[in-house]
Backbone as CSV, one residue per row, in Angstrom:
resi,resn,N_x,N_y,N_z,CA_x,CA_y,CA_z,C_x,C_y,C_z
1,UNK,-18.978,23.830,47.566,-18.457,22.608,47.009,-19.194,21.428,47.618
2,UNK,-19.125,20.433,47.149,-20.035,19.007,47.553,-19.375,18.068,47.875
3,UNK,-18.247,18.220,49.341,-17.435,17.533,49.787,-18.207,17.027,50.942
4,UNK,-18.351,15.942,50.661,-19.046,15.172,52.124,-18.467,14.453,52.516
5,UNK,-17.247,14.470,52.517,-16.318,13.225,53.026,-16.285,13.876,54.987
6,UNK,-16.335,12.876,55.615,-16.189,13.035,57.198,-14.964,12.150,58.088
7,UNK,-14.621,13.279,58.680,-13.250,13.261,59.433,-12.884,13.895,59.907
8,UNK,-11.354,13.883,60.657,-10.863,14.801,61.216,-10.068,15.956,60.466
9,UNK,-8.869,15.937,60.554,-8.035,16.515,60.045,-7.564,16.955,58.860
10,UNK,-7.434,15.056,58.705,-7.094,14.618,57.177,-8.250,14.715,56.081
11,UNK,-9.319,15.102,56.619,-10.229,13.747,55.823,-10.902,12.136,56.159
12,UNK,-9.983,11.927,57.021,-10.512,10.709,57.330,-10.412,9.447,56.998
13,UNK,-9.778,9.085,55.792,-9.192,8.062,54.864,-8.496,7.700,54.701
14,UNK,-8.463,6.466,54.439,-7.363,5.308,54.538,-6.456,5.724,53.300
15,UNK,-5.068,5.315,52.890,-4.712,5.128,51.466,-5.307,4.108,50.829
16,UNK,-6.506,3.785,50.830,-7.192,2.760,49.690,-8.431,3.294,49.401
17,UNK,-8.973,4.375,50.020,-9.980,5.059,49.812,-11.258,4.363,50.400
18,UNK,-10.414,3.775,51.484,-12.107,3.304,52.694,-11.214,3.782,54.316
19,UNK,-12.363,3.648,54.883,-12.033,4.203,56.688,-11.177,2.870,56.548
20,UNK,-10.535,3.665,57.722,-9.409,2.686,58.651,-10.456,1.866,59.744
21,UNK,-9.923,0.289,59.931,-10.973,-0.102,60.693,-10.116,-0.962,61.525
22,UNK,-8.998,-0.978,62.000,-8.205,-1.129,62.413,-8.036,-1.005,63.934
23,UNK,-8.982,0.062,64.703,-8.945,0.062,66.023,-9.383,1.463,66.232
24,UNK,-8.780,1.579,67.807,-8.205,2.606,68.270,-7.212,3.335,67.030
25,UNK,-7.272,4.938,66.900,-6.598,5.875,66.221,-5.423,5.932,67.260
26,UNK,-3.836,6.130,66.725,-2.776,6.273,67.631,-3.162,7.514,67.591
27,UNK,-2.581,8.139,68.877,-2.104,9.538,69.312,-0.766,10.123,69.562
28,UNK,-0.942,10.841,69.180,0.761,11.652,69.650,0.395,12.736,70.132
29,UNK,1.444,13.057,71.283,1.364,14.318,71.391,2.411,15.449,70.943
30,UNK,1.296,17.027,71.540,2.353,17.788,70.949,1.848,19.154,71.291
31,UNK,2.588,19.638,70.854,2.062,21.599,71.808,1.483,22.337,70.518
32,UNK,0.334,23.154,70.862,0.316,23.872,69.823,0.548,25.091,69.677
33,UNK,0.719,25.455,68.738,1.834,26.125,68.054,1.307,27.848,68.580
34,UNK,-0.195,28.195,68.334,-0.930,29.118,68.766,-0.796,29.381,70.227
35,UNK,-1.500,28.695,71.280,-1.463,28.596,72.940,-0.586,27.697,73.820
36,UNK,0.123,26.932,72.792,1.397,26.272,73.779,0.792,25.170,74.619
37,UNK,-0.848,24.771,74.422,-1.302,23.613,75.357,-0.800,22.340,74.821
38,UNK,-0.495,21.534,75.891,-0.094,20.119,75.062,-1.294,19.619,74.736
39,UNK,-1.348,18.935,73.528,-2.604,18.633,72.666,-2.036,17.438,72.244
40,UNK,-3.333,16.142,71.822,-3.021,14.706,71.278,-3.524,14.821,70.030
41,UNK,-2.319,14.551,68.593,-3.184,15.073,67.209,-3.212,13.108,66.651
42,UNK,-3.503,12.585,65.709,-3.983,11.447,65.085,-2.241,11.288,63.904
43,UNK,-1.761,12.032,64.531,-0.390,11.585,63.495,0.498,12.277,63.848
44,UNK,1.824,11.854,63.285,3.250,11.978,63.841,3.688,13.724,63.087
45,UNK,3.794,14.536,64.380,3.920,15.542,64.131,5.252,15.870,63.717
46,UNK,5.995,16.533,62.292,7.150,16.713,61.416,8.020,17.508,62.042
47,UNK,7.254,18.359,62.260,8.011,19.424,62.612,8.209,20.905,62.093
48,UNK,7.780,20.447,60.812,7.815,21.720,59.357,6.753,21.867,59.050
49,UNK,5.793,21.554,60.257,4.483,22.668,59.781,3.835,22.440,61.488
50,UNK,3.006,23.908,61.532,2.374,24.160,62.835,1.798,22.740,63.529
51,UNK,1.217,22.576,64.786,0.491,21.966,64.955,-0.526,22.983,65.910
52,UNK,-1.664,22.307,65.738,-2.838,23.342,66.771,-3.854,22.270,67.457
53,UNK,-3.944,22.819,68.524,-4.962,22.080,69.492,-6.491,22.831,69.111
54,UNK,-7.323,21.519,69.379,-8.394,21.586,68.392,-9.106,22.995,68.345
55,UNK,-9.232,23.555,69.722,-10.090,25.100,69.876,-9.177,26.397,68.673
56,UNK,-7.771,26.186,68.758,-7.062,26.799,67.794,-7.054,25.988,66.086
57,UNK,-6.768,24.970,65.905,-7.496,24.843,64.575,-8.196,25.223,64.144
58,UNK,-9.736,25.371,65.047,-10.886,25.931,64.384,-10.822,27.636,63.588
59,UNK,-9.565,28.076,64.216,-8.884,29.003,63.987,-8.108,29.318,62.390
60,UNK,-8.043,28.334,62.037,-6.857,28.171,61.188,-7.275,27.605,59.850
61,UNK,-8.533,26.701,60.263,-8.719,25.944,58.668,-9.265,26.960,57.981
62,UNK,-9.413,26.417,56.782,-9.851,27.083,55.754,-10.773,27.257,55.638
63,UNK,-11.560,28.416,55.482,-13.346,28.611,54.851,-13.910,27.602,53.660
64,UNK,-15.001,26.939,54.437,-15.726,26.344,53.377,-16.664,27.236,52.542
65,UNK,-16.907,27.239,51.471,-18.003,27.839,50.691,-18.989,27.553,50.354
């Protein structure tokens, strides 16, 4: 696929469809869900879905093709 968008998690994007330019990214923390390390993710963790610290994400996303 011919996704060149760059970021973290999300994607990377604002809701207006440009970067956030706003500062510093807030952090939160939070444990992940895989190894239990406390980890700092870029948004407010729900609760109703995993969270993973980054070495375990790499774990988890999805295959690009």
């Amino acid at each position: 696929m011919g996704d060149n968008r760059k970021g973290g998690f999300r994607g990377g994007r604002g809701g207006f469809g440009g970067f956030r330019s706003s500062g510093p990214r807030e952090m939160h923390k939070a444990t992940c869900a895989d190894c239990g390390q406390e980890t700092e993710v870029p948004f407010q963790p729900s609760g109703d879905r995993p969270v993973y610290c980054r070495e375990c994400y790499q774990n988890h996303r999805p295959k690009r093709y």
